[in-house]
Steps between C-alpha positions, in 0.01 A plus 500: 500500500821502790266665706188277488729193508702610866102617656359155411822292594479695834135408531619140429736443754259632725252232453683167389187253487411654157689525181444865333564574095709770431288770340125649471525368152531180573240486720264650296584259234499179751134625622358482148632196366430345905193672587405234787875528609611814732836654583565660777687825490610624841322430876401169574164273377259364698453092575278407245692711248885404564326082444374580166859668404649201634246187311427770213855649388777264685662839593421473902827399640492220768627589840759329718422143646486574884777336699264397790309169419134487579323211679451295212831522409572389860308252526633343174842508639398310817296221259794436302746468784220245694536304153910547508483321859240236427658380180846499718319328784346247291838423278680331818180311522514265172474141550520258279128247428677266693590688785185657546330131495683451751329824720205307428627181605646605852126653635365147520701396798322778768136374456580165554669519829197728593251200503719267598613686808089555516402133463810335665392687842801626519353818660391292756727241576724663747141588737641492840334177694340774749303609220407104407375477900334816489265393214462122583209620745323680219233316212715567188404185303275759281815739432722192421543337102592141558318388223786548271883480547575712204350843651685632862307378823316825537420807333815713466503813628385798217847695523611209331282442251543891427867433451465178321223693265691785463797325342306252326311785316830692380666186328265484223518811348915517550535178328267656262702817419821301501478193288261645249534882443826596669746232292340666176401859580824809433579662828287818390173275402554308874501808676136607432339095406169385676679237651787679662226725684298196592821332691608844654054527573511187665852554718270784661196239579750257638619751751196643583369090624866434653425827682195322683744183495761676737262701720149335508369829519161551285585906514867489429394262195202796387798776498764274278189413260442844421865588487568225254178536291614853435831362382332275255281752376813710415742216363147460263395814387740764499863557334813184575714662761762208638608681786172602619386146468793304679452804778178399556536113481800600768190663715276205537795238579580719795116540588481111535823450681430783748231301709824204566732796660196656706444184666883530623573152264838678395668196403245375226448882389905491452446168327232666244726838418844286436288276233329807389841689496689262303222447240477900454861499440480222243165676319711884493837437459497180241834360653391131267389705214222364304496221755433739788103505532495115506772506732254770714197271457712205695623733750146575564419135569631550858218769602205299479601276811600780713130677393326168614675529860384779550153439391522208680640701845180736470293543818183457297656116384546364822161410521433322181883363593409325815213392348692319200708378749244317690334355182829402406522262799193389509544323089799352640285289776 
């Protein structure tokens, strides 16, 4: 009995992965009450064989856990420490019903000084008098609308109108997101709602038209509509990542205020990036807390102007400016 006990336990610590009984007896005896249920005695079993031990007898021993993680496990880590960062991102961004009302609130001022600047002329009320002379030779009583005093003397120039449109088109949908959704929707539920993507969507189609506003450039205008369509297709149909949006919002602000610095108008380009600056340090760091984004929105009430220079400024408006100007003095006779 010694002796068949030390072969088999030697046979045993050989091959670990399978449990072993102690004598021929017993095996005999577990193979006729178990007849579907083999025991291995010595070498090793195939595949197929070692599963049934395993399901069949419970006597397969389970092996280690591996150290190294596989991709899944990987990629499970990095899902739950995007979450970690969104919901920590999103916490310093709580505002109150009333606060965000008043997000809402401070949009309305920016499409309003659009037309009025538009229909005041005041993109064509500093037209130097040589420009006047130059056209007061030409038939322009066709180009000019004196019927009415409500609408400018002429037609404005379509930089403008781009601008004007652009800004006009965002409002809705921010107001939108902001008085409705945002002063009742958790921080986690904002971060993926329709109308959160719709207002980031439609920041992407107002730079792509204030592109064409600051450059009058048909191609330049093409490139920024692709660029930005791409964004919108992204913010709308794949997974909420913050960072990758605000990156690419960042993108097609520059795009639009490139065009002023290439025309060497350095002062008004400086003008744009110290509104812009101060806003993206209100929207980042929160100095005003839940206060911050309304604050932003106000700050943001200075760009506007400076984009309507420079619209304005534009090579291709000097035409349709002169033009205005003209018309302008002939309602006055």
């Amino acid at each position: 009995m010694s002796t068949t006990t030390t072969a088999t336990s030697a046979k045993t610590s050989r091959s670990p992965r399978i449990r072993r009984t102690n004598t021929m007896s017993d095996l005999q005896k577990e193979d006729k009450d178990h007849p579907s249920q083999r025991t291995v005695v010595g070498g090793e079993a195939d595949d197929g064989f070692l599963e049934a031990i395993s399901i069949g007898t419970g006597e397969f021993e389970a092996e280690e856990t591996p150290l190294v993680k596989d991709d899944e496990d990987l990629e499970d880590d990095k899902e739950r420490e995007h979450h970690r960062k969104m919901q920590v991102y999103y916490a310093k961004r709580e505002m109150s019903p009333q606060q965000e009302q008043w997000n809402a609130i401070t949009m309305i001022p920016n499409p309003f000084y659009c037309w009025y600047f538009i229909v005041a002329g005041h993109w064509f009320i500093n037209a130097s008098s040589s420009s006047i002379e130059r056209n007061s030779a030409e038939d322009i009583s066709g180009l000019c609308w004196t019927n009415s005093t409500w609408l400018p003397a002429a037609m404005p120039p379509l930089p403008l109108i781009a601008i004007a449109l652009a800004i006009t088109i965002h409002a809705p949908f921010s107001m939108l997101y902001h008085w409705k959704y945002a002063a009742r929707l958790s921080a986690k539920q904002r971060a993926v709602h329709w109308s959160r993507k719709l207002d980031q969507c439609f920041i992407h189609i107002a730079s792509a038209l204030c592109s064409f506003g600051t450059s009058g450039s048909w191609d330049y205008f093409l490139v920024n509509v692709i660029f930005n369509v791409e964004c919108c297709y992204r913010l709308m149909f794949s997974p909420n990542r913050p960072t990758r949006n605000q990156i690419r919002i960042l993108i097609s602000i520059i795009a639009y205020t490139i065009p002023i610095l290439r025309r060497g108008e350095y002062e008004l380009f400086g003008k744009c990036w110290a509104v812009l600056g101060l806003g993206a340090y209100l929207f980042a760091a929160y100095p005003l807390k839940g206060w911050s984004h309304a604050a932003f929105h106000i700050i943001l009430c200075l760009l506007p102007p400076l984009l309507m220079e420079a619209g304005a400024s534009l090579a291709s408006s000097q035409d349709q400016v002169r033009v205005a100007a003209q018309c302008a003095a002939l309602r006055m006779q």
